[in-house]
Structures are given as structure tokens and as C-alpha cells.
C-alpha positions in Angstrom: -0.2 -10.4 -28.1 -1.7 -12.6 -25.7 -3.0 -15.8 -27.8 -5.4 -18.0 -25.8 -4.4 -21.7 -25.5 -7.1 -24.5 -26.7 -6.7 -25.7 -22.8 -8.6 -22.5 -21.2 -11.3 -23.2 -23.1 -11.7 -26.6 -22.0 -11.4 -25.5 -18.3 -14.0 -22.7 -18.9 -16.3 -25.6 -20.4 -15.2 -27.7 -17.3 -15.8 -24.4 -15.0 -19.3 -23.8 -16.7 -20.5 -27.5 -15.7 -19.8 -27.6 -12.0 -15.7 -28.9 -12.0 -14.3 -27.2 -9.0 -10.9 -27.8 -9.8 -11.6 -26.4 -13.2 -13.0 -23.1 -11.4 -10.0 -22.9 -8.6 -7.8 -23.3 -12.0 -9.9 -19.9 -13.7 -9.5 -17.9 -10.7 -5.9 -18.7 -9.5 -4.5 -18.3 -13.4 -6.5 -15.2 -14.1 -6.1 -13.4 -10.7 -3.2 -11.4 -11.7 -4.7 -9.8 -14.6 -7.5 -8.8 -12.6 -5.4 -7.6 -9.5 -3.5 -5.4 -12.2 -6.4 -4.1 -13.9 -8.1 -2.9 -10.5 -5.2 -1.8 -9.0 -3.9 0.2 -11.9 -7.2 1.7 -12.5 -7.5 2.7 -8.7 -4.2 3.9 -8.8 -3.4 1.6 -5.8 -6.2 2.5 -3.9 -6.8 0.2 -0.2 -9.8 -1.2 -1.9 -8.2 -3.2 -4.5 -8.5 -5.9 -2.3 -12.3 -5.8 -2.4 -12.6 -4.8 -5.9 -10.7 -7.9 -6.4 -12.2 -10.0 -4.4 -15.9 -8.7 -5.7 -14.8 -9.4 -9.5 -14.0 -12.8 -8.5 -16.7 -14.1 -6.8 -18.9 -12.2 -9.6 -17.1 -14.6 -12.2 -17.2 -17.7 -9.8 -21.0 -17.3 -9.8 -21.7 -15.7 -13.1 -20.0 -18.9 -15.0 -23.4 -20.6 -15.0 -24.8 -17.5 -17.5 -21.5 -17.2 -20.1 -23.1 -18.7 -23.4 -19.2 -18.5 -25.4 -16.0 -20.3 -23.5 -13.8 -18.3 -25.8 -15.1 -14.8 -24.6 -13.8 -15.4 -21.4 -11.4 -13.2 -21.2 -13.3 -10.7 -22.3 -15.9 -11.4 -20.1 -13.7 -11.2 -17.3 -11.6 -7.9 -18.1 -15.5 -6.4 -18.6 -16.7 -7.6 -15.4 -13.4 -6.1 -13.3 -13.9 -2.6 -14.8 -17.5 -2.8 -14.4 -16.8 -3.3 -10.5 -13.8 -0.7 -10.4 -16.3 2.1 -11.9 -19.5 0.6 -9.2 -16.9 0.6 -6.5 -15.9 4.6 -7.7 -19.6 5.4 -8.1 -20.2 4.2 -4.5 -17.5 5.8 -2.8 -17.8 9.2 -5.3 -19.0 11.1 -1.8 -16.7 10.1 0.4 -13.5 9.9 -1.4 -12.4 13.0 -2.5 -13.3 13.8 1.5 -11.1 10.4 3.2 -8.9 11.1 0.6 -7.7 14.6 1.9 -8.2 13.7 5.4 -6.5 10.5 5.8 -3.9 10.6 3.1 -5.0 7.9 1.0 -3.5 9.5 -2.2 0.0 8.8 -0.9 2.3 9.0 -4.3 5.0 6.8 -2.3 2.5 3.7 -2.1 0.1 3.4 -5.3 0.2 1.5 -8.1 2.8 3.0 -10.0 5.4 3.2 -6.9 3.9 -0.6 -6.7 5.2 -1.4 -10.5 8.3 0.1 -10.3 9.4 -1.5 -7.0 8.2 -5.0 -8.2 9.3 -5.3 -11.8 12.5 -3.2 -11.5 11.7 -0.5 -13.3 14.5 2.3 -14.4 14.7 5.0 -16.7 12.2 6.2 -19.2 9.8 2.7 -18.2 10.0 4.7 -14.8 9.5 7.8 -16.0 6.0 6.0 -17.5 5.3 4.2 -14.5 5.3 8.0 -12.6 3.8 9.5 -15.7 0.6 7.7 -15.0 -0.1 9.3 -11.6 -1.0 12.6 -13.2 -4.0 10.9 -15.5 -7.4 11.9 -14.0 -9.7 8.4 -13.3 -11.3 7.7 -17.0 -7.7 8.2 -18.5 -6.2 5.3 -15.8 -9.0 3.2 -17.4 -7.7 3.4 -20.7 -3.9 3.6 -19.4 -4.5 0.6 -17.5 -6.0 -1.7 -20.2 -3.9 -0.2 -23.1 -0.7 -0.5 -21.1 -1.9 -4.9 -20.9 -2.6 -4.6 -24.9 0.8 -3.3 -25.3 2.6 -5.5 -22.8 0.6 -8.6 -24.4 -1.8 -9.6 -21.9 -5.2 -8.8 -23.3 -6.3 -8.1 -26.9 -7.9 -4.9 -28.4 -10.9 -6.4 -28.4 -10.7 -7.4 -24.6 -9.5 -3.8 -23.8 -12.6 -2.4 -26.0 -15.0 -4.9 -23.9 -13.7 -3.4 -21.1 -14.0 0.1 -22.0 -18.0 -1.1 -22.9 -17.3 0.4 -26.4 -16.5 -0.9 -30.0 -12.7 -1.0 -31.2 -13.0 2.1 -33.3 -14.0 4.0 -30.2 -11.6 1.9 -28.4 -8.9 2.9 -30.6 -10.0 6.8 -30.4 -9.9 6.9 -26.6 -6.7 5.1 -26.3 -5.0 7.8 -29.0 -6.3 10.5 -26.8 -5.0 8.8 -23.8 -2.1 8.5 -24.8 -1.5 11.6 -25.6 -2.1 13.1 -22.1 0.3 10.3 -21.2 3.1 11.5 -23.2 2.7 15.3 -22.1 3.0 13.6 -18.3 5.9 11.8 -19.4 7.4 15.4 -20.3 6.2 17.1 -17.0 7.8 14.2 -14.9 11.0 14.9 -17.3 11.0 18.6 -16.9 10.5 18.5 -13.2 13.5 16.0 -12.7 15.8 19.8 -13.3 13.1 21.9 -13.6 14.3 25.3 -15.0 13.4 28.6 -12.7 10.3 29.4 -14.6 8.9 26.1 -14.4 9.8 26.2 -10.7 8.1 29.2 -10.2 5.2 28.4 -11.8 5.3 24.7 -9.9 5.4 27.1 -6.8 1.9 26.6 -5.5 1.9 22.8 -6.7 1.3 20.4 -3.2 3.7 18.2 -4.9 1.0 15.2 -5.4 0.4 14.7 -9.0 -3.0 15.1 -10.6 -4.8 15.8 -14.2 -5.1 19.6 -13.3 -1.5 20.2 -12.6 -0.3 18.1 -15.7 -2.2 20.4 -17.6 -0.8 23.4 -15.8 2.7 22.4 -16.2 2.7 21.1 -19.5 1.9 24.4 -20.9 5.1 25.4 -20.0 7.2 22.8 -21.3 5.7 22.6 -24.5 6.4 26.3 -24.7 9.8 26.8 -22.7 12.9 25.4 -25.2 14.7 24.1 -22.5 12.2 22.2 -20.7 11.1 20.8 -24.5 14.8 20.0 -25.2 14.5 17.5 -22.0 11.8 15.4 -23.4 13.3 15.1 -27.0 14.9 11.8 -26.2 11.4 10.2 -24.9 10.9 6.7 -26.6 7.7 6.1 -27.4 5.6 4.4 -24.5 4.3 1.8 -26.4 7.7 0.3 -27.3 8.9 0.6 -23.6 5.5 -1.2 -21.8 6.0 -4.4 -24.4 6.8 -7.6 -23.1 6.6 -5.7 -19.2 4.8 -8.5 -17.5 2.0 -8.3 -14.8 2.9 -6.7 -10.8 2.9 -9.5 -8.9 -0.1 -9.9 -6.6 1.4 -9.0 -3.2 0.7 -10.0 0.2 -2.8 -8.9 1.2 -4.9 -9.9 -1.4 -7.7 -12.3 0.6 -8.0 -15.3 -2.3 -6.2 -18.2 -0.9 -5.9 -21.5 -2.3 -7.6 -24.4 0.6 -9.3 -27.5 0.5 -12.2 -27.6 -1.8 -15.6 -28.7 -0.4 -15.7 -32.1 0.1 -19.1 -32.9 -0.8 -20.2 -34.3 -4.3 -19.4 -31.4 -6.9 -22.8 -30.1 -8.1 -23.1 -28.8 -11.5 -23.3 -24.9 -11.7 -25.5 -24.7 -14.2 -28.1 -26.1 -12.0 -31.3 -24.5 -11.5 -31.1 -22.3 -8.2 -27.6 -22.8 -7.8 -26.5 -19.2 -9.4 -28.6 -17.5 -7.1 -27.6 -19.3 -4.1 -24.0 -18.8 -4.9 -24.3 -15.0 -5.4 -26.2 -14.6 -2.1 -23.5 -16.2 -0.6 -20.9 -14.4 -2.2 -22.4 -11.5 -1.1 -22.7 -11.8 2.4 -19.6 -13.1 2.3 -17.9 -10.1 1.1 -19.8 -7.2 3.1 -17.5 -7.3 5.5 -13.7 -6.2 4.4 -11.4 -9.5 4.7 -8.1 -10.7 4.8 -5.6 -12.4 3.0 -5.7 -16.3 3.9 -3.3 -18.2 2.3 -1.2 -18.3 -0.9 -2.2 -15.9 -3.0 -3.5 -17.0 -6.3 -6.2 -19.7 -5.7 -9.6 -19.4 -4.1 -11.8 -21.0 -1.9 -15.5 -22.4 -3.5 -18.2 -24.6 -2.2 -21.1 -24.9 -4.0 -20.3 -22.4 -6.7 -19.3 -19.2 -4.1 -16.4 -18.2 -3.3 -15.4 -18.0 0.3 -13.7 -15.1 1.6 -12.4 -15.8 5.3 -12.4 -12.9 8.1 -9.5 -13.1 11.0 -10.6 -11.3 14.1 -8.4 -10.0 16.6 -6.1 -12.9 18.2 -6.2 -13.7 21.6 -3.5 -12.8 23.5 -1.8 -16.2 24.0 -1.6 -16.7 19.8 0.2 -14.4 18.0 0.2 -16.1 15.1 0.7 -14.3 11.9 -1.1 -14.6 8.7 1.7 -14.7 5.9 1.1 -14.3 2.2 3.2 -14.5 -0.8 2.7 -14.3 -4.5 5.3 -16.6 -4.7 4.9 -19.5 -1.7 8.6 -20.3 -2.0 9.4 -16.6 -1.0 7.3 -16.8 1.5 8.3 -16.4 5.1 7.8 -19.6 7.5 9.8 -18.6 10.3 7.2 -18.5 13.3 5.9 -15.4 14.9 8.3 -13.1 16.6 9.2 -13.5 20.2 9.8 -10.8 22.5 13.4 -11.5 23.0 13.6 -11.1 19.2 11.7 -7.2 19.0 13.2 -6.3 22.7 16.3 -5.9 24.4 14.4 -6.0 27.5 12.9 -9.7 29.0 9.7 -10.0 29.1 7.3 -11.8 31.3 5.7 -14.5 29.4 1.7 -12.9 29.9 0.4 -9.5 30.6 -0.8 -9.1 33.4 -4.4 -7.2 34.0 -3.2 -4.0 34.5 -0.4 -3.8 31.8 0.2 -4.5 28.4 2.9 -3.7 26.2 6.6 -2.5 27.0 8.8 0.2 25.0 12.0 -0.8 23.4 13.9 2.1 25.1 17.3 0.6 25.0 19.9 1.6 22.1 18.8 -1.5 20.1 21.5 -2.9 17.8 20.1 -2.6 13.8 20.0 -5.9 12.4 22.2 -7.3 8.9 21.0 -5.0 6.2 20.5 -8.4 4.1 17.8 -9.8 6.9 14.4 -10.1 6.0 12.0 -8.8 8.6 10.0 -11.4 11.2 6.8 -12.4 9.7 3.8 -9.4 10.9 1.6 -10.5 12.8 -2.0 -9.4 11.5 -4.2 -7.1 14.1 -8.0 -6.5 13.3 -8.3 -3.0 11.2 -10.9 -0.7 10.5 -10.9 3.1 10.1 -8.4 5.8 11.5 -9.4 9.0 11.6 -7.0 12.7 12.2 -7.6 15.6 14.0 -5.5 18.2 15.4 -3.3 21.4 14.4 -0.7 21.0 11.9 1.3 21.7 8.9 1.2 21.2 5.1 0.6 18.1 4.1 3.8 15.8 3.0 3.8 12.3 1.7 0.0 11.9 2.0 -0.6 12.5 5.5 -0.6 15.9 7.3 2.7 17.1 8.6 3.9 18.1 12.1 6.3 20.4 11.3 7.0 22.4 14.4 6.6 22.7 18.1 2.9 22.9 19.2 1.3 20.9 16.2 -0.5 17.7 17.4 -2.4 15.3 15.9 -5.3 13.1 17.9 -5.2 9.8 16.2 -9.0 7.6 16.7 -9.6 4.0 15.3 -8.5 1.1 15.3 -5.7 0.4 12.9 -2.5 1.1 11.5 -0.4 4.5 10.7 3.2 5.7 9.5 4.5 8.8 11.6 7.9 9.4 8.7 10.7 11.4 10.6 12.2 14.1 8.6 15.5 15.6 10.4 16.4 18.9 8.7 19.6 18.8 9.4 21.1 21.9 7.0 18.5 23.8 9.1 19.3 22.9 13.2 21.3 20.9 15.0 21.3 19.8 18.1 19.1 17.1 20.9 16.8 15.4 19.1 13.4 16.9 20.5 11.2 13.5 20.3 7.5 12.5 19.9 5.6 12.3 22.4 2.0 10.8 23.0 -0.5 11.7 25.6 -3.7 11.3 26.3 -4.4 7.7 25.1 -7.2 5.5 25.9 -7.3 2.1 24.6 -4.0 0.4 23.6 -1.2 1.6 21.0 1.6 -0.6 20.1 5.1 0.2 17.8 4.6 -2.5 15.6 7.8 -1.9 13.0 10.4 -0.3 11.8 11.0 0.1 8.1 11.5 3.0 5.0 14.4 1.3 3.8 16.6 2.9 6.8 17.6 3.6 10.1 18.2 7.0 10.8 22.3 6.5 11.8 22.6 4.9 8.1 25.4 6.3 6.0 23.8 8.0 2.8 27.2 8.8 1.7 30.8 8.8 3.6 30.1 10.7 6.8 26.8 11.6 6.1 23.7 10.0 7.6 20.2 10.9 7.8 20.9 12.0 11.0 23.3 15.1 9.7 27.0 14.9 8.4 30.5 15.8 9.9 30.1 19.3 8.7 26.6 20.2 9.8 26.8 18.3 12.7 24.1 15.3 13.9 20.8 15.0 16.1 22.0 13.5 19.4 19.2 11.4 20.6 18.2 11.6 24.1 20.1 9.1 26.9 18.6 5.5 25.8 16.2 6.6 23.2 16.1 4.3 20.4 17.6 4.7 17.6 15.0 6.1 14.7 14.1 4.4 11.5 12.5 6.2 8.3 9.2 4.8 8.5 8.1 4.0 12.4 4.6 1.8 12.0 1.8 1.7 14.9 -1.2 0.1 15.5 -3.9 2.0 17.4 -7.2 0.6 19.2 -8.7 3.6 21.1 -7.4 7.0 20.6 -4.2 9.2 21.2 -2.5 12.7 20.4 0.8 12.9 18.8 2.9 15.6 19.5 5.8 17.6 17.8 8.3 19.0 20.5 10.4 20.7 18.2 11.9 23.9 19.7 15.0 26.3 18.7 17.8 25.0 20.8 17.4 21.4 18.9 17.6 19.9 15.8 15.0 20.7 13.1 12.4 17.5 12.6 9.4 17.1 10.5 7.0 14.5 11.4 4.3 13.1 8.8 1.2 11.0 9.9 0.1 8.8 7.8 -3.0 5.8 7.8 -1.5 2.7 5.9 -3.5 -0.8 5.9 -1.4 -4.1 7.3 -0.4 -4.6 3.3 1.5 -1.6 3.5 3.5 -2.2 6.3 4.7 -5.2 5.3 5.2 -4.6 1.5 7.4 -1.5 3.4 9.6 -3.5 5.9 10.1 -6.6 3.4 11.4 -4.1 0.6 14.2 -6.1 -0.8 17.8 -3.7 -0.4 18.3 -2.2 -3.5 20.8 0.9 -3.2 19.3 2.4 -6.5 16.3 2.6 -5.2 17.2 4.2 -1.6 16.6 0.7 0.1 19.4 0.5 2.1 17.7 -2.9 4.6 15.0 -4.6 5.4 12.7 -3.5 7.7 12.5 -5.2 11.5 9.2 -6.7 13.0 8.2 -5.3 16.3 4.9 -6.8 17.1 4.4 -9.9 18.9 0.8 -10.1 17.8 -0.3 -9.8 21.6 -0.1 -7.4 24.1 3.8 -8.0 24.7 4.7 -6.2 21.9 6.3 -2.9 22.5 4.8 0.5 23.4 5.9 3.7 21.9 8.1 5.6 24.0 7.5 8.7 25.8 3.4 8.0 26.2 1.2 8.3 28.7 -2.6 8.4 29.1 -2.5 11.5 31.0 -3.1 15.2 29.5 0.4 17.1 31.0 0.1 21.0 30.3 3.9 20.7 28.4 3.9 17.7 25.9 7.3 17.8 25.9 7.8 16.9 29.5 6.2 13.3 29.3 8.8 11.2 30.5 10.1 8.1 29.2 8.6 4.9 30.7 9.2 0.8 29.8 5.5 0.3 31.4 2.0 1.5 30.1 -0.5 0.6 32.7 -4.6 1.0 32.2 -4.1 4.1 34.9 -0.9 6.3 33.7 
């Protein structure tokens, strides 16, 4: 169990009476409890980063008003919950809404997809990682704090200060929590080789977990031998979550470490100054920011904390804003050049009436073991999906045969995933196409852990096998990856041009933040995990980087007839 050192006191004390070094010191050491609390609670959620970034700057200003050093902790694990339930109270109208439409509730990038990834999970600790998708929101609370208690990074008492009830409660809620965990644990068991009558009655499942459908499914495990005979061998979860340490805060997260204030520290527990540092903490954080620097450390002056905004870089700098849990991971190499996302040269500016250019040559794919270009970062908001298409897959609606579109408005990033059904069709590759656009759209990377042409086992790609037969991609299409990223500022319509005499696709739309993309293409290769390589940077951070192919800002009567250009100019 977590035992406090006699030095955190001292730095609270040091905190409490104006030391800013003592207050970076709080923040950066304590930030990785707090990411993990809000992100586990949110299940991952794209407003972690605020929540986080909230909860700290409430501490920052709030130090003035803590009476005992030693309840820090306590203090703090109260405060992030309190600001994970106000931010689910404030968004309790939209949510359920965004989440449908948008695909926010994508079971390949929350919280548990984030701890297995980062802390190597396997086996029956994965089992629990997955388990905890199916919890409804008050269960994650308890999950999420009971899962630190076990693991030895808060107490029971911090866990029952953050549950706002006494230990005995505490101790009731987390028994009953764990309970629901344990009969999710079985569910993700059974459905590993579900028998027929748990497949059937799995049958009108959408395949994303949730409270309703662990209920569902568990009543026929417990009652079906075979599916109960799976789950005999489950360890308990509290003797698999000890000693699992904290998800390391990834790249994203806006608290960077810079330069303190230079001016003569003032106390914080002087008169005025709480106020004044909560006003400015506040305006500070209404709008949504950005990762700065290293993550882990903070910027204050004057008791606030500092959150810095980037806004959209003119086109002559394209550089990228890099962070890293750990700065000697973290990549240094300067932003991409064209030469290095394009087999094509480019001319050195846009001019007026152009931007972009398609990589529509057969690109080579690069060493498995590369790591990916740093991103650049592009100004992000909200993007918004409208259109005709299919069942949902992998949070984002599906485009799962000719004539579904999808008319993408906003400014910010998406995931279109290509599925090639292979066992189904072969034949040409029938590929997106885009029409329609206003405003600029850019292929920023490439990533899923795969290019399409990479062997999944001998003579088999993703792309078909030596028996079925493969896609053939069009004459100098390039080659497709898993996960294709874009960035969008204006509006466009995606198209599926799936037909009969060609191979069977799937294509799933998907909004992802700048975070995603990058915790996506700088996925370390792990086989075990399906990560064959690293993802490849495409965006130059200006308008140089490359255009999707096949896209045009016309409206053609056949989607499918769009041809392929290297140019996008403000009239085509």
C-alpha cells in the first residue's frame, strides 16, 4: 500500500506557503495518479485532458485553503472525482447523443485498450483490463479507485474520500463492484469460444460492451455448464491488479513543465491571491488546449496554472508539438519534409490556388522497426457525420457497400479503417472516393499496425491469400494501410464504390483527436498484439502535405468515376 514519505509533506507545507518549485513538484509527481483516475473513470473519454487539466489547476489554487499537509492525497483523489462526475453532469445531454453519432465509445481506444497496450498486459490481467468496459459509469468509479488500492497507489481511506463516503460504505460499494466485475470477467471469457447458445443469444449484441449486455450475457453463463466451466480458472482480480503500476501519461495531456515566473514568488496564502488565481485558471481553461511540453510538470505564475493554446501554424512552420511521458523517448527529429511523406517533389510553397498533393505513386513501406516522423499538430474542434450507411463497426458508422456515403463537416481529425473481405469477393480494389469538398482535406497518416500487403501468416495478407486470391489495387494507387488518418477543415463526402465485379471492402469512419493518431502510428511492433510496424507520418504541418486521392470538389452524378489527380486546386 502506498505509504506517504515524510518529504511530501514538507513540499505540501512548502506548496501551501507560495514555493513554486514546491507546487511544480506536487503537480508533476502526482499527475499520473490523477491522469489514471480520470481516464479510467471516463473510460478513456477525449476529455480526460480537460478533466485533468481542471483538477489541477483546482489543486494549484485550492492549496491556499488545505488546513492538513498529510490529507493531501486524499484531497486530491476527492477533488479529481469531484471534477470527473461535474464534467459527466455537464455533458449528461449531449453525450449519450455525440457519443452515437461520432463514435466516441470506440472499444479499440479507451482506457482499457490504453492499459493493456502500455503496461503489457496478457492473459487473465487482460481479460480484467477488457472486463472493465462492460461496468456502467458509478461502477468505473469504484473500479477505478479500487483497482489503485489494490495496485498500491492510494489507501482505503483515499478511495473512500473519493467515493465522498465513509470506509464501511466504501468497503460495501467496492464488494458489490466487484462482483459485477467478476461476472464481466466471465462474459469476456465465454465470448472468447462462445458456445451456440450463447452466440445466439449475443445475436442482437452491436458488439460494444456495456452494463445492459453484461447483465444479458451473464445469465447465460452462470447458467450454461460449459460457458461456467470456462471461467473456473479465473484468479481472483485483486491478486492480478497488485503491484500493476500507473498508464503512463501519454502524449496529449496539455501540463508541460517551462520556466516558472520570474517575478518574486508571492506567498499563496495571501489575501486575494486564491481568487485571482482561480479566475485565472478559469479563463484559462475555457478554451480546450494542447499538450506543450514534457508531460508531467506544469506551468504557474502567481498561484494559476497556465494552460497554453496552439492555433493553426502558418504555412511556412510546420513545426510539430511533441510530447512524451518519458522525454528520453521522445521524438526530436524535426518535422517531416515533403521528400520524406512523398515520392513526388514538391515545390517549396503553395501557391494561391493550390495546396496539397496526393501520394499516388506505389510508395515503398518503411522498416517495420521505424518510428513514425513526429505529427505535426493542426487546430481541432468538432467533426460532425451525415450520410447513408451501414451498421456501425469500431465506433464509427460503417460504409459497407456501394452507394453509402458519408458527408464529413469540421475541422479536425478522422480514421476511415479499410476492411477487405476477402473470403467474400475478389477482384479490383473499388477505392474511396471524395467529392464535393469545400475547404481543405489532407492524408495526414498511415498507421493500425499494418499495411494492407503485410503477411498475417505465409501467403496470406490482409489483402487475401494464394487461395482466395488478392484485391488488385488500381494502376499507381497507393498501397493501403489499416488505419488511413485525415484532417478536415471545411466539409466533404466519402464515398464507398464497392460493386460485384470487385473485391468486397468495408470502410469505417471514425472522429479521433491528434492524441489518437499519434498513440496509433507510434504503437511500438509487438506481433502478440497484431502490431506488425509503426505507423508513417504524412503531414507536413502546412499545405504541402498530401491530399487524399481520388477527390475532387465537384458533385459527379457516379462517385465512382472521380479520377485520380496529384493536384487539388480551390476550383476542381
Amino acid at each position: 500500500m502506498y505509504a506517504r514519505p515524510t518529504y511530501e509533506v514538507e513540499t505540501v507545507l512548502a506548496a501551501r506557503a507560495g514555493d513554486r518549485g514546491a507546487i511544480d513538484e506536487l503537480v508533476r509527481s502526482h499527475l499520473p495518479l490523477v491522469y489514471n483516475i480520470a481516464g479510467r473513470a471516463m473510460n478513456g473519454h477525449p476529455d480526460v485532458d480537460d478533466v485533468v487539466q481542471e483538477t489541477m489547476a483546482r489543486v494549484v489554487t485550492g492549496l491556499a485553503g488545505l488546513r492538513d499537509p498529510e490529507s493531501f492525497r486524499s484531497w486530491l483523489v476527492a477533488i479529481t472525482m469531484n471534477q470527473v462526475r461535474e464534467w459527466r453532469r455537464s455533458t449528461a445531454t449531449t453525450l449519450s447523443v455525440l457519443d452515437e453519432a461520432l463514435g466516441m465509445a470506440d472499444p479499440g481506444s479507451d482506457f482499457a485498450a490504453l492499459t493493456i497496450a502500455r503496461l503489457g498486459l496478457s492473459g487473465q490481467r487482460r481479460e480484467t483490463a477488457e472486463a472493465a468496459r462492460w461496468l456502467d459509469a458509478d461502477d468505473r468509479e469504484v473500479l477505478t479507485l479500487w483497482w489503485l488500492e489494490v495496485a498500491g497507489e492510494v489507501t482505503r481511506a483515499e478511495l473512500a474520500s473519493g467515493l465522498e463516503t465513509s470506509e464501511q460504505h466504501a468497503a460495501v460499494r467496492v464488494q458489490r463492484t466487484k462482483r459485477r466485475l467478476e461476472s464481466a470477467r466471465a462474459v469476456v471469457r465465454a465470448l472468447a469460444a462462445p458456445c451456440p447458445e450463447l452466440a445466439e443469444a449475443a445475436a442482437p449484441w452491436d458488439g460494444t460492451p456495456s452494463d445492459l449486455w453484461r447483465k444479458r450475457l451473464f445469465r447465460h453463463v452462470r447458467e450454461c455448464p460449459a460457458c461456467t466451466a470456462q471461467a473456473s480458472d479465473l484468479v481472483p482480480a485483486d491478486r492480478l491488479l497488485a503491484g500493476i503500476g500507473l498508464v503512463a501519461v501519454p502524449t496529449g495531456i496539455a501540463i508541460g513543465l517551462t520556466e516558472l515566473a520570474r517575478t518574486a514568488a508571492v506567498p499563496v496564502v495571501k489575501a486575494g491571491l486564491l481568487a485571482k488565481g482561480k479566475a485565472a485558471a478559469g479563463s484559462l481553461l475555457a478554451a480546450k488546449p494542447v499538450a506543450v511540453a514534457a508531460a508531467g510538470a506544469t506551468v504557474i505564475a502567481g498561484g494559476a496554472m497556465i494552460v497554453q493554446t496552439i492555433e493553426d501554424p502558418p504555412p511556412e512552420r510546420a513545426a510539430p508539438v511533441i510530447v512524451t511521458s518519458s522525454p528520453a523517448t521522445a521524438p526530436r527529429s524535426p518535422a517531416p519534409t515533403a521528400s520524406a511523406v512523398s515520392a513526388r517533389p514538391l515545390s517549396p510553397k503553395p501557391t494561391p490556388s493550390l495546396y496539397g498533393r496526393t501520394v499516388d505513386t506505389v510508395d515503398q513501406a518503411p522498416p517495420k522497426n521505424r518510428p513514425p516522423a513526429p505529427l505535426p499538430r493542426r487546430r481541432a474542434g468538432q467533426v460532425a457525420f451525415a450520410g447513408e450507411y451501414g451498421h456501425a463497426r469500431f465506433g464509427g458508422p460503417g460504409l459497407t457497400k456501394r452507394g453509402h456515403y458519408l458527408t464529413i463537416t469540421g475541422r479536425g481529425y478522422f480514421l476511415v479503417r479499410l476492411g477487405i473481405l476477402y473470403h467474400n469477393r475478389v477482384g479490383p480494389f473499388p477505392p474511396v472516393t471524395w467529392t464535393g469538398l469545400k475547404g481543405k482535406l489532407f492524408h495526414v497518416a498511415s498507421g493500425g499496425g499494418r499495411r494492407m500487403d503485410d503477411e498475417q501468416a505465409p501467403g496470406v495478407t490482409w489483402m487475401g491469400s494464394t487461395e482466395t486470391g488478392f484485391a488488385r489495387l488500381p494502376s499507381g494507387h497507393q498501397p493501403r494501410w489499416q488505419n488511413e488518418f485525415y484532417y478536415i477543415d471545411g466539409s466533404v463526402t466519402v464515398h464507398n464504390n464497392d460493386g460485384g465485379s470487385g473485391v468486397d471492402v468495408d470502410f469505417t469512419v471514425v472522429p479521433k483527436t491528434w492524441a489518437d493518431v499519434w498513440a496509433d502510428i507510434s504503437a511500438k511492433p509487438d506481433r502478440a498484439r497484431g502490431i506488425l510496424r509503426y505507423g508513417l507520418t504524412r503531414d507536413t504541418g502546412n499545405d504541402l502535405a498530401p491530399v487524399p486521392q481520388y477527390v475532387t470538389r465537384k458533385r459527379p452524378a457516379d462517385p465512382a468515376q472521380v479520377p485520380q489527380r496529384s493536384q487539388v486546386s480551390t476550383s476542381r
